[in-house]
C-alpha positions in Angstrom: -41.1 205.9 19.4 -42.5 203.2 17.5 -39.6 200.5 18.9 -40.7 201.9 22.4 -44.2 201.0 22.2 -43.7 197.9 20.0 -40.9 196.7 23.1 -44.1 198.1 25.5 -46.7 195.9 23.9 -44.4 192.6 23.6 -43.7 193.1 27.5 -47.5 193.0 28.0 -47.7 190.0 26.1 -45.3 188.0 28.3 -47.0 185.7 30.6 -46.7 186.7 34.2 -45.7 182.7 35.1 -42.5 183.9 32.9 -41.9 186.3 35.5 -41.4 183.7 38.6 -37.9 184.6 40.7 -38.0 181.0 42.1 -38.7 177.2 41.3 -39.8 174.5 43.6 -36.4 172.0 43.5 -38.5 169.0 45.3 -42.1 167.9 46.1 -43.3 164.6 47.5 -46.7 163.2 48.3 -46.4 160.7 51.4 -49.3 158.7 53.1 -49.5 158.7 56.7 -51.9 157.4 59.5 -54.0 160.4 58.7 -53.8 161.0 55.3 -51.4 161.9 52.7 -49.0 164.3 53.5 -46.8 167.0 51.3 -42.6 167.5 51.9 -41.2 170.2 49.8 -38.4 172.3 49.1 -38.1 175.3 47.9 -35.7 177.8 45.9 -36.6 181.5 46.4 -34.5 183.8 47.3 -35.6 187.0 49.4 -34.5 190.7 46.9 -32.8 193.8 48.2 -35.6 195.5 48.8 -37.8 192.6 50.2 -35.0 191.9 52.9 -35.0 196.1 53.3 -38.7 195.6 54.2 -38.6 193.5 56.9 -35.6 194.7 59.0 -37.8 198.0 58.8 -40.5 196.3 60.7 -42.8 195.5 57.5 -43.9 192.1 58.3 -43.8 189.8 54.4 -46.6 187.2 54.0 -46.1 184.1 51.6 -48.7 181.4 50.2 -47.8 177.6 49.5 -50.5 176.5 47.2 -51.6 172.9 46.6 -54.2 171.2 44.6 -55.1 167.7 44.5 -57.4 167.1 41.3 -58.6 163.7 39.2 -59.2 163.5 35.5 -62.2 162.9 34.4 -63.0 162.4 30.5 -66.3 163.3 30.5 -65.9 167.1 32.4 -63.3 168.9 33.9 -60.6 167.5 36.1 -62.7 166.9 39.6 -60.9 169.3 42.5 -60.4 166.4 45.3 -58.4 169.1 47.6 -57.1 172.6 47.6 -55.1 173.6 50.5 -52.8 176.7 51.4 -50.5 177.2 54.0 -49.8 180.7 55.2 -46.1 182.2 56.6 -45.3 186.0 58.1 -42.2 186.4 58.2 -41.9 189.7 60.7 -39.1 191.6 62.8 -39.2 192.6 66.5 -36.8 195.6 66.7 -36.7 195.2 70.1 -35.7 191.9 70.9 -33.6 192.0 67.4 -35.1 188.7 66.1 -37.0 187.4 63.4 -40.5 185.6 63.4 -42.0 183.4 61.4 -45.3 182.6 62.0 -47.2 179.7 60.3 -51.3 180.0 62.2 -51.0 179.4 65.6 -47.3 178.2 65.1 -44.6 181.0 66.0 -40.9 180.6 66.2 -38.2 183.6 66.7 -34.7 183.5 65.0 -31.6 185.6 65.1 -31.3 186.0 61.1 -33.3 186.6 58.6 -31.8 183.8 56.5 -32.5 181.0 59.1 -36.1 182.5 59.2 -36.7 182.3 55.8 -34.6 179.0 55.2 -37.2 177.2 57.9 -40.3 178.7 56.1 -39.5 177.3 52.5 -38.4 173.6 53.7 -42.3 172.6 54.3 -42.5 169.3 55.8 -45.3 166.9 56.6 -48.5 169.4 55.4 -51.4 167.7 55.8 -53.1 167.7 52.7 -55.6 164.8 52.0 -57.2 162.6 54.3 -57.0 159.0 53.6 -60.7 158.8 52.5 -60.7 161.2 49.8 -58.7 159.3 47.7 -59.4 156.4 46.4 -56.6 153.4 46.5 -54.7 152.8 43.1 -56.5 156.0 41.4 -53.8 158.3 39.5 -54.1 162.0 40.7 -52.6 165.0 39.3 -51.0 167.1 42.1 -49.6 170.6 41.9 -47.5 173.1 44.1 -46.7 176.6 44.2 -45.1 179.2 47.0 -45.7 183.3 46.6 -45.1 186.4 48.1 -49.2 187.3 49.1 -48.8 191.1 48.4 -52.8 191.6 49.1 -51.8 191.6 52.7 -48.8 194.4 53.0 -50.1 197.4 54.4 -52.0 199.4 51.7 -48.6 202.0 50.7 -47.1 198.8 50.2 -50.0 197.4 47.8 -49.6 200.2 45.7 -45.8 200.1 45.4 -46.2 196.7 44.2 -48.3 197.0 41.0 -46.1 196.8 38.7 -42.8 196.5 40.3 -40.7 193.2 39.9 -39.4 193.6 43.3 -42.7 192.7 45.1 -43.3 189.8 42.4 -41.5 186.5 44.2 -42.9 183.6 43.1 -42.9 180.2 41.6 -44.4 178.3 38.7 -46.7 175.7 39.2 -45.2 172.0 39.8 -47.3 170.0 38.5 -46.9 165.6 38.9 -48.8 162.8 38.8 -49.2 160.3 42.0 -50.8 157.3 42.4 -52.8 156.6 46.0 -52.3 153.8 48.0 -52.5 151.9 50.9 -51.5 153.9 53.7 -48.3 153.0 55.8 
């Protein structure tokens, strides 16, 4: 009894980051005409019972995450930018194809994998527009992709309190970039 709840209380005490299923492998910063721009790859891998979900018709929604901020000694680190960029990944029973959907943005595929596979290579996200940063400043940047479980249908909400399955994510990346003139 006393091993079960003292097991219990050190599994509360884990920090939820310790509980990411993926990690982001690469992550650039890139200045363009407009402004700066992110690429990124990313290593997540969809579960049994996520993959379940959506050949059932139960559309998935995932968050990429992104924060611009400068240091500042005097106060907190100044938030320049903070962006995200939404994906559904969805099936159409009918037609027998995937979707993934990024805003206005929809393309259909024949597997799941290629579906997925597109969603988490993210390539020229505009992020920052050339005027919000200031040339040869050093800015701290950071990444993140997650499975947004606030917007599965309620039953599905509840299932995933608490249950590992439903928890796909990955830590922060955190780096440091210094702005420059644009290309």
């Amino acid at each position: 009894m006393r091993a079960g709840l003292a097991a219990m209380a050190l599994c509360l005490l884990v920090p939820l980051t310790a509980l990411a299923e993926g990690r982001i492998g690469y992550a650039e910063i890139v200045p363009s005409e407009e402004g700066y721009v992110v690429n990124a790859d990313i290593d997540i891998e969809l579960n049994p019972r996520l993959v379940d979900a959506v050949s059932r018709g139960v559309s998935l929604y995932f968050t990429a995450q992104f924060l611009v901020e400068r240091s500042r000694w005097y106060w907190l680190d100044e938030v320049v930018a903070e962006r995200a960029l939404n994906f559904r990944v969805s099936y159409n029973a009918i037609t027998r194809s995937y979707r993934l959907s990024v805003g206005n943005f929809h393309q259909s595929f024949e597997t799941l994998e290629s579906a997925v596979r597109t969603m988490l290579r993210i390539r020229n996200w505009q992020i920052v527009p050339v005027a919000d940063l200031q040339s040869g400043t050093s800015y701290h940047a950071a990444l993140r992709f997650q499975l947004d479980t606030s917007l599965l249908p309620k039953p599905f909400q509840v299932t995933a309190i608490g249950s590992r399955d439903w928890n796909l994510a990955t830590d922060w990346l955190r780096w440091t970039f210094l702005a420059g003139a644009v290309q």
